[in-house]
N, C-alpha and C positions, 0 to 999 in steps of 0.2 A: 654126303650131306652138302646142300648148298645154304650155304650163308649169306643171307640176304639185312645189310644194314638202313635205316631209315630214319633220315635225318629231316626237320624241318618243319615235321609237327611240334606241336606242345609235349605230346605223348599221350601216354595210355595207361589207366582206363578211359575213355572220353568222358571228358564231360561237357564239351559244345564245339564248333567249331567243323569243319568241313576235312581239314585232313585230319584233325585226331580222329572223328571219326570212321575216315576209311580206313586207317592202321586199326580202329580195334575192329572192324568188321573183316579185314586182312587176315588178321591172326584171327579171330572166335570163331569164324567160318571156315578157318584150312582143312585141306582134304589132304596136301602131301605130305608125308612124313619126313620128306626127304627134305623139306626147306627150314631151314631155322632162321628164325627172325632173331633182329638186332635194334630194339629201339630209344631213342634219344628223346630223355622226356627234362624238360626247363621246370628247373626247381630251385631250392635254397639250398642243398646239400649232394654231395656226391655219391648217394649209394647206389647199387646196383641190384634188382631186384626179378624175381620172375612173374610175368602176369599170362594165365596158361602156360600155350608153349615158346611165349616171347622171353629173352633174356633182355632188358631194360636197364638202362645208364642212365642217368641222373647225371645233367651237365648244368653246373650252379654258374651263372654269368651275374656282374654287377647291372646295378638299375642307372643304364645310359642311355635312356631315352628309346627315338626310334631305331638306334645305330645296335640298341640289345639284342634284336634278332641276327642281326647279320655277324653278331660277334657269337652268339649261340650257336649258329648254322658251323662258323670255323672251329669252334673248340669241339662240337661232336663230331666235323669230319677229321680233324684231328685225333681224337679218339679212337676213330674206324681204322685209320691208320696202323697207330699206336698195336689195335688190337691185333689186328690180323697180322702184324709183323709179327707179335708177341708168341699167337695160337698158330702160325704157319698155317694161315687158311688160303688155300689156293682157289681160283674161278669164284672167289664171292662177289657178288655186286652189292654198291651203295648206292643206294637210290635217294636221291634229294629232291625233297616237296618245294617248288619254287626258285626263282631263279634272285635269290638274294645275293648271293656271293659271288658274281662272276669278275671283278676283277684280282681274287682271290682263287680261283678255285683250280687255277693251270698247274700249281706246283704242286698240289693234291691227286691231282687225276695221273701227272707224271708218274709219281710214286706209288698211285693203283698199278697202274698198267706195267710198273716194274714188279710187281705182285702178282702179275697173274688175271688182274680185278678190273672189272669194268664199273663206270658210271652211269644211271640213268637218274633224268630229270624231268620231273613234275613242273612243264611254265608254268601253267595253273593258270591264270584269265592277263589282262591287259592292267596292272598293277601301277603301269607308268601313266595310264589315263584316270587314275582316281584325284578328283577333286582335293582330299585332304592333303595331299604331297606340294611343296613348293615346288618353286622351278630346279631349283638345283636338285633336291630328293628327286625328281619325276629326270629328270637328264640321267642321273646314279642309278635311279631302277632300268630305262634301257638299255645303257652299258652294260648293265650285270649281266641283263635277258641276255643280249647277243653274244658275250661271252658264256654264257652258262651254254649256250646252244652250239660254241664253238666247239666247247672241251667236251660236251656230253659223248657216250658212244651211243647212244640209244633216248631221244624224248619220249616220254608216254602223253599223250593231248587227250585231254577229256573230253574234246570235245573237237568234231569233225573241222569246225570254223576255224579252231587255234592252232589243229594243225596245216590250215591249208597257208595262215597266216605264218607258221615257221618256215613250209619251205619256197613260202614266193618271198618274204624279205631277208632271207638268211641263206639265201640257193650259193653264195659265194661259199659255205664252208659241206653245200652237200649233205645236210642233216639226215643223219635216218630217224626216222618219225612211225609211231604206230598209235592208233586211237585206243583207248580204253575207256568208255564212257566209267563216271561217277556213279554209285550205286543210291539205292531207295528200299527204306523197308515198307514192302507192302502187304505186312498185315495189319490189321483194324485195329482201333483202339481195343484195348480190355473195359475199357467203364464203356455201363448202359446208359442210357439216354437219363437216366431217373438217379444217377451215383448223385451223392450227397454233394462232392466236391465239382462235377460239371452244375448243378444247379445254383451252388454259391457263388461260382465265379459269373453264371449268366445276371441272378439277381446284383452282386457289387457292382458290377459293367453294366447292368440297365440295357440287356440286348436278348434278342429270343432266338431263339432256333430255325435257321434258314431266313431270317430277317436282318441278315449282316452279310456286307463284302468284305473279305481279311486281306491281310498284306501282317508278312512276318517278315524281320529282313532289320539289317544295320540301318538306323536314319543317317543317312549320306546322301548330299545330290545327284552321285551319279545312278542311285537306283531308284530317281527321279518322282522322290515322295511330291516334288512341286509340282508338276503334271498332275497327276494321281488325284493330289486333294481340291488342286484348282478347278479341275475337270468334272471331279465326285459332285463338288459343292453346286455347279452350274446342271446338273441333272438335277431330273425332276423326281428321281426314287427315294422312296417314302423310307427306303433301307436304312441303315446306318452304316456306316466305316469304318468297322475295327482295325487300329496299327498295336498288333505288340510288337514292341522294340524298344530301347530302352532312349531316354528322350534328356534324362538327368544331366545338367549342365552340356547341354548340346547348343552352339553357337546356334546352328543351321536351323536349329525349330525354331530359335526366338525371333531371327530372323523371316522366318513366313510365316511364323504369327503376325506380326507387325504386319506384313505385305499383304498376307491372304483374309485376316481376322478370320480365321477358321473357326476359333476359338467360339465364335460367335453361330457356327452353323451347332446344334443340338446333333445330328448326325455323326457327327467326327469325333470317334470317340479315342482317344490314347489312353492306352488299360497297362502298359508298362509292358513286366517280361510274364514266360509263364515258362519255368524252370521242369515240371510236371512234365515228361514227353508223353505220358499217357492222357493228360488230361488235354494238351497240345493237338494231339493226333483229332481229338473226341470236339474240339472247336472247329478245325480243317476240313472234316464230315460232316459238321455242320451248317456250315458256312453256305449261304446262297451260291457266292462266288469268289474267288479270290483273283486279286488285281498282283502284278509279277512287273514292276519297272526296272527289272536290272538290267544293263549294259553294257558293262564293261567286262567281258567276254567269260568263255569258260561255261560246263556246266552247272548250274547252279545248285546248291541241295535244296533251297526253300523249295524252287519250283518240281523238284523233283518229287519231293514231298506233298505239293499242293496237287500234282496230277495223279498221282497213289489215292488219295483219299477225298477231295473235293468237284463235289459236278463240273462245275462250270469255271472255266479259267481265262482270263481275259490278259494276254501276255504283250507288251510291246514289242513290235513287230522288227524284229532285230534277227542276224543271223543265228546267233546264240539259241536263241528261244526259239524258234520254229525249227529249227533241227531235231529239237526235242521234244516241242507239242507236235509237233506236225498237226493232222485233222483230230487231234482230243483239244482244241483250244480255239478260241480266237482270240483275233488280232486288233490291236489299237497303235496309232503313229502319234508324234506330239502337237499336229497340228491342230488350232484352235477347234473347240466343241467336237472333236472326232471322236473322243472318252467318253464326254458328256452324252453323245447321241447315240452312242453302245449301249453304255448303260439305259439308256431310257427303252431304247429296244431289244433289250434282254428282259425288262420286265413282262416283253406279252411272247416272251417262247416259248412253244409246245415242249407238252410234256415229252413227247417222244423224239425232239431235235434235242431238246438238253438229256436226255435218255442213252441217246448214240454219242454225244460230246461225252458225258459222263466215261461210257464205254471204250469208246477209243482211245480214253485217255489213261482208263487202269491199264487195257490191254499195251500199249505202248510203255507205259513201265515194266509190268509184268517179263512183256517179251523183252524188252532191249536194256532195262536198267534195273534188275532184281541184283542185289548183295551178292546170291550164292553163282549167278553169271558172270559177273565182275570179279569175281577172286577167281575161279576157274577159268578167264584169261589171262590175269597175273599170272598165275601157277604154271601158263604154258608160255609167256614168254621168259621168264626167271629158269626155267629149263631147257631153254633152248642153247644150243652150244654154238651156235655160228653169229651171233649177236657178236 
């Protein structure tokens, strides 16, 4: 039996978020018998539970700000620890989502690797270039990265760019590195076009079917809603601008309200969340087009999701994101009216060019970023014995 620990999500069962849910698509999707999962879910209390064939740890941390993840990350590797001394589990690996603890994590991997156990880590995207971090927090998040990339014996990169990014700035410590892209569920909504609850939420939001461009996604600047809206606004499309995301005591929106009076374009419409992943999925397939400004690296699931289910995708032309549309998408840069004149020329494209965009773009999930492809490379490097 291999024993495989996973620290760094929230946990599981998921309820939103990008690594909880690979761990449950990890475990709901397994095919080996031979792998037993270990997973670390942030809670109020310390039990320990089974979901499927996951054995689950419940690691209760106090409410200390931003420093509570990186204190959660140490008490469940600690845990891992703990356990496998405890259970004499020899060759298990802990796999850690993110590189939060690297000036922490050397005397932990010591004591793996006096067990038998190796480490692999999850960087997960450019964490030190997000806007909400001060300067000292964004200095603490790349220490951690390059230390986390020190001690690892094995990175997994979701994504071809972040790991080409681990071994040109980190080639002093010799990283072994392997890609696993992020997964996408690509099948269709279950609601038809006529379910009660797709036609309420189109009547409260005042928008129709194929007569909106989406964007799903954290309101943060660096996944650059100020382009997006500035750009939306300065086109001539008669469409509107659906953003769900959640906007409630957000500095950043009241700030480009002020800047952009968006408020004032009828067009721009902020509809909040939509918790429903079926009803979610059934707006995506609806959607004229969906606009994708993220940049701060890694792949992302919105977009992954938006190319599963949405014709037409209009992605900032970033390494990240063309790795991933390749020919299922186009491209837009932030320079002045480039957005703007996309949009207006997306309004006169053939039926049979957005046909083949459509196309290319399921096919390129299907083939390279389906669930049940992405666990059945997990499953073959977690069995590999020369790692």
């Amino acid at each position: 039996m291999k024993n495989v620990f996973i620290i760094g999500s929230k946990g599981i069962p998921a309820n939103y978020g990008g690594f909880e849910t690979f761990v449950d698509e990890l475990v709901s999707r397994q095919k080996d018998e031979n792998i037993k999962y270990h997973v670390s879910c942030l809670s109020n209390d310390t039990k320990e539970f089974q979901y499927k064939t996951a054995h689950c740890f419940n690691v209760n941390v106090p409410n200390i700000g931003p420093a509570k993840a990186v204190y959660y990350d140490i008490s469940a590797l600690k845990y891992c620890v703990d356990y496998i001394k405890k259970n004499n589990l020899e060759y298990a690996i802990v796999y850690i989502l993110a590189c939060r603890i690297g000036p922490f994590v050397g005397k932990y991997v010591k004591q793996l690797h006096a067990l038998n156990c190796k480490v692999f880590v999850n960087p997960d995207g450019h964490e030190w270039k997000r806007a909400k971090w001060n300067y000292l927090i964004r200095k603490y998040w790349k220490l951690s990265e390059k230390l986390m990339v020190k001690h690892a014996d094995l990175l997994i990169c979701d994504s071809e760019n972040i790991e080409v990014y681990i071994q040109e700035n980190y080639k002093q410590y010799q990283p072994k590195t392997t890609f696993i892209a992020y997964g996408a569920d690509t099948t269709k909504s279950t609601l038809q076009d006529d379910d009660e609850k797709l036609l309420k939420w189109y009547k409260d939001e005042d928008v129709k079917p194929k007569e909106y461009y989406l964007v799903v996604g954290r309101f943060v600047p660096e996944n650059n809603y100020e382009t997006m809206i500035k750009e939306f606004m300065k086109s001539d499309t008669k469409k509107d601008f659906v953003l769900i995301t959640n906007v409630e005591e957000n500095k950043f929106y009241e700030e480009l309200k002020k800047q952009t009076h968006f408020d004032k374009d009828l067009r721009i419409k902020f509809v909040g969340t939509v918790y429903n992943q079926q009803l979610l999925k059934k707006i995506r397939e609806n959607a004229y087009g969906y606009l994708h400004g993220h940049e701060v690296g890694g792949t992302n699931p919105s977009l992954l999701e938006a190319l599963a289910t949405t014709d037409l995708n209009l992605l900032l032309d970033v390494g990240f994101n063309e790795e991933v549309g390749e020919d299922g998408a186009v491209y837009w840069n932030k320079e002045d009216m480039n957005l703007a004149r996309l949009i207006n020329n997306l309004e006169l494209i053939k039926e049979k060019d957005l046909a083949e965009l459509s196309n290319n773009a399921k096919k390129r999930i299907n083939e390279h970023y389906s669930w049940d492809l992405i666990v059945g490379k997990y499953e073959e490097i977690i069995n590999e014995r020369n790692i």
